[in-house]
N, C-alpha and C positions, 0 to 999 in steps of 0.2 A: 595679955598677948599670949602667956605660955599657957594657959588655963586654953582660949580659941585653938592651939595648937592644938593642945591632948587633945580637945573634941572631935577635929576636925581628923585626926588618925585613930580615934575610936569609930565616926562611921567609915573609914574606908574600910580598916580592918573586916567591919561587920561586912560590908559590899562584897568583896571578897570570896567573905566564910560563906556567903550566899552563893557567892555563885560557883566556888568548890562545891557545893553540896548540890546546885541544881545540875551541874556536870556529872558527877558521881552518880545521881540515880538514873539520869540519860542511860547513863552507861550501864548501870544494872539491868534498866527494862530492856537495852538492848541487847544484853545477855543472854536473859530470860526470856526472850522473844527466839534467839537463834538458836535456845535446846530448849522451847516447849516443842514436841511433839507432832508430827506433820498427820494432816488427814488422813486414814488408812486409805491405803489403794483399792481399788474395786476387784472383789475375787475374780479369780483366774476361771474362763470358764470349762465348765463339765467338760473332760476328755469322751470319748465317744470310741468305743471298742467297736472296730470295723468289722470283726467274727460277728458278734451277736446283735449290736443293734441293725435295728430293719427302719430300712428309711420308707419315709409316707411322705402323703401331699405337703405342699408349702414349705419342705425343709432347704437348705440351701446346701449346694457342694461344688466344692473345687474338685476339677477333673487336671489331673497334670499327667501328659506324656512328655517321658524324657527324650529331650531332645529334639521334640517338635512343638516348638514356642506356640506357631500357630494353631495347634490343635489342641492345646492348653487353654481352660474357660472356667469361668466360673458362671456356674447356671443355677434358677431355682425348678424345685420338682413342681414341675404343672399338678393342676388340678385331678388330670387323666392319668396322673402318677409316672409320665414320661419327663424326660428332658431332653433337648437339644443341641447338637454336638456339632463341629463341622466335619466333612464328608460325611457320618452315619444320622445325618437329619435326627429322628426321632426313635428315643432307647429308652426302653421298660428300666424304672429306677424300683418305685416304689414295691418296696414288699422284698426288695434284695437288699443284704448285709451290703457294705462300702465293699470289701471282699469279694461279695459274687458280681458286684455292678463292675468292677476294676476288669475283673476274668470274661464278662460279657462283653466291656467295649475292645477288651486286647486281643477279641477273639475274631469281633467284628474288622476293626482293624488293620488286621494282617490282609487283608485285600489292597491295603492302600500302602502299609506302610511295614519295611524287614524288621521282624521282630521287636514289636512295640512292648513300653513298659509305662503301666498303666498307675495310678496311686487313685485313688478317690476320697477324699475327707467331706467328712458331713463339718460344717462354719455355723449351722445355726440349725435347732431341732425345733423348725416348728412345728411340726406335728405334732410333734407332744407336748399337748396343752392340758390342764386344767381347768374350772372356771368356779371362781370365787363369788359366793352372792349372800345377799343382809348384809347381817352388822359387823360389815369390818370394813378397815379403811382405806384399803385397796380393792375392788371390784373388779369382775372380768377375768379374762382367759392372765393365767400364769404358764409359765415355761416349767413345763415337770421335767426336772433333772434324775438319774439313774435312783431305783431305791427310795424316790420321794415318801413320807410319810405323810398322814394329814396335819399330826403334828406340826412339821414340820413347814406342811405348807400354810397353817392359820402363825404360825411365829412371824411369817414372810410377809403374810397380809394384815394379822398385824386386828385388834378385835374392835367396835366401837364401844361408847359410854353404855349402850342398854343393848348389848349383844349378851344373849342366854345362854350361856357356854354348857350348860347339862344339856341342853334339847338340840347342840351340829347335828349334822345327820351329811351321808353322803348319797346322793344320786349316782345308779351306775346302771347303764345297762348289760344284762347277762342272758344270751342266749333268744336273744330279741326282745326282752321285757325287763321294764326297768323296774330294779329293785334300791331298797331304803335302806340303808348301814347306821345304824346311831352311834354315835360318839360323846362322851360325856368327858367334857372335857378337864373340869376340875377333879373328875376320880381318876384321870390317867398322871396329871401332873403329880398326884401323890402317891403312882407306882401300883394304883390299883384297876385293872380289867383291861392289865396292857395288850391283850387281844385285838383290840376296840383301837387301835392305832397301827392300821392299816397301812400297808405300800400304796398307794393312788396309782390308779390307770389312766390311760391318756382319754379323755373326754368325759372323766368324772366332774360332776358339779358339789362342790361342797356347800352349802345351804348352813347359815350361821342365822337363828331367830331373835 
């Protein structure tokens, strides 16, 4: 009878230390779940200096006059490089800084409204695009942010398995005729003919064989 006894408080004991120990690592993973490291946030994007950049087709812009809710819009630049406002129908965007488009509509304006105050932000640069083609793993027009390098834009696209990184080359037209820029890309990552790692201009084609 005492021999059945011990047995029978030897497995509880063990049932127990079981299920101490299956609690305890609960609570570990639980730990370990609540300071692993959350997914990084998606970069903040390109600011846009309203002096010098020149807005073009397909870009997008918030138009805000203070204080007149209604004449506040968010519009994209048409194709004919105009946009469309209320009272001033249709105003020449593209080819003017957010700065001289702000001073054209506050200028236009003053017909309708005492001493307007005018802001203009560019929200999206389509216009300046890139286009990525062969061997890499993202294809198609890219978003060229200020300063873009090629570098910088094949890191973003990113190469395939049988992409010939001596023989990129850049497509650009210059002065109505298009000309070929090579880039060799395994001599520049080692610091040599860093020449050959261009700024990108908007409508260059990078070409990866």
């Amino acid at each position: 009878m005492t021999r059945a006894t011990n047995l029978g408080a030897l497995v509880l004991v063990c049932i127990l230390a079981t299920g101490t120990w299956a609690q305890g690592t609960k609570q570990e993973n639980k730990s370990a779940n609540s300071t692993a490291p959350s997914a990084p946030a998606a970069p903040p994007s390109v600011p846009v200096d309203p002096n010098t950049y020149v807005i073009g087709a397909e870009d997008a812009l918030h138009v805000s006059v203070w204080k007149e809710a209604e004449l506040t819009a968010s519009v994209p630049v048409r194709p004919d490089g105009m946009i469309s406002l209320p009272l001033l129908n249709d105003v020449q965007a593209a080819g003017l800084t957010p700065m001289q488009l702000a001073a054209s509509i506050t200028d236009k304006l003053k017909k309708y409204v005492s001493d307007p105050h005018v802001t203009v932000v560019v929200t999206a640069m389509n216009s300046r695009r890139v286009y990525m083609l062969g061997e890499v793993l993202h294809t198609g027009p890219m978003a060229l942010t200020p300063n873009m390098t090629i570098l910088q834009a094949l890191a973003q696209a990113g190469f395939s398995q049988f992409a010939n990184t001596k023989g990129i080359y850049i497509l650009r037209v210059e002065n109505g005729k298009q000309v070929k820029l090579p880039f060799n890309y395994k001599q520049v990552i080692k610091g040599q003919s860093m020449d050959q790692n261009i700024v990108l201009k908007p409508g260059d084609t990078v070409v990866v064989p």
